[in-house]
Structures are given as structure tokens and as C-alpha cells.
N, C-alpha and C positions, 0 to 999 in steps of 0.2 A: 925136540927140546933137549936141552944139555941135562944133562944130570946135576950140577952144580945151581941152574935154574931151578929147577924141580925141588931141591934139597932147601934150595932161598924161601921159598914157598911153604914148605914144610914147618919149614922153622918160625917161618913168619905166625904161620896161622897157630902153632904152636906155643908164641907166647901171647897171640892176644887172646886164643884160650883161656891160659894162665892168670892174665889182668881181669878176662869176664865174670872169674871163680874169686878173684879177690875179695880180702874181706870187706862188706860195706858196696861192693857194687849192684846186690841185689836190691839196696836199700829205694826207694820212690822217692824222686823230687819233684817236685813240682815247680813249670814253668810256662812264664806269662809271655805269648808272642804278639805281636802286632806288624804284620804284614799286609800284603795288598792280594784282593783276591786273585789278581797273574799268578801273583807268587805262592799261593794255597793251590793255586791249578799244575802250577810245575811242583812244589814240593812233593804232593798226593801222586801223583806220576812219578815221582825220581822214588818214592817207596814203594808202590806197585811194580814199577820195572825192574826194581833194583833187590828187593827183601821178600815182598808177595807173590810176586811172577815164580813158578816154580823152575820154571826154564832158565831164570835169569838174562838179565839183556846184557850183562856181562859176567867173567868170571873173576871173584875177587877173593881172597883166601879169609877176611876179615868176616864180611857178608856170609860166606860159607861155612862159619866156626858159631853162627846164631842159633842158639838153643832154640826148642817148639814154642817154648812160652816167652821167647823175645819175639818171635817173627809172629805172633799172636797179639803179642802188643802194639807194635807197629801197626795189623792189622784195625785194632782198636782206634789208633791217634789217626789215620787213615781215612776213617768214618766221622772218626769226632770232626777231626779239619773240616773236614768237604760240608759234614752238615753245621758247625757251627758258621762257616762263611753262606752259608743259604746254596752253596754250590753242589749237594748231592744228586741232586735229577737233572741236572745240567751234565755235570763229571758225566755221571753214564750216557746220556743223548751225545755227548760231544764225543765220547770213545763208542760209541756206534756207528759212527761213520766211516 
């Protein structure tokens, strides 16, 4: 990898640091979804593979700049999803296979 790639990266992850530490982005809002449960089964997977997986299914410098107590949240909305769609013992039997 080029050095000037590497440096792009750097920089990147570097300011969306900077926007995560902004003032007011700690703050909680609240938000009302209405989706279909496909879309609660791929959502819960795109945060497990993507925030939870500690290995990552990809490498992304934004995802990598997540504080302990965001990727604990995620964790959180994670659970909520799957058990407010009725789909948490499902989610697991269907990733056992």
C-alpha cells in the first residue's frame, strides 16, 4: 500500500474522530423505524458483521474510530431490533447453521 493511501486513511479516520467528539453529538435521539422483518434480519447482520464482529468483515477507518460505549450501543439497538421484530431466537437458529 502507497504511503499517500495510508496518510488518506489517517486523515480520514482522523476527522470523523473529530466530528464524533463534536459538540452535541453525544446528545440521544430518538428514532421511529418501520421496516419489514427481511430488512430487521439484514440490518442486525450489517451491525454484527460490520461494528460487533470484532474481527470485522471489513476494514473501514470510520467503523474503526468507534468509541467502547458506541459499539455497546449498537450492541444494545441490536437486540432491541431482533427482539422487538419477534425475530431473536430465530436470528440465532438461522446464524447456527
Amino acid at each position: 500500500m502507497s504511503s499517500g493511501v495510508t496518510n488518506g486513511k489517517k486523515e480520514k479516520s482522523k476527522v470523523f474522530e473529530m466530528i464524533l467528539c463534536s459538540p452535541g453529538m453525544a446528545e440521544h435521539c430518538k428514532i421511529s423505524l418501520k421496516i419489514t422483518r427481511q430488512n430487521v434480519l439484514v440490518l442486525t447482520r450489517l451491525i454484527e458483521s460490520g461494528v460487533l464482529n470484532a474481527k470485522g468483515a471489513f476494514e473501514d477507518e470510520i467503523l474503526g474510530s468507534l468509541s467502547e460505549e458506541s459499539v455497546a450501543e449498537f450492541k444494545a439497538l441490536h437486540e432491541e431490533i431482533l427482539k422487538k421484530a419477534g425475530l431473536a431466537d430465530f436470528y440465532e437458529k438461522l446464524k447456527s447453521l
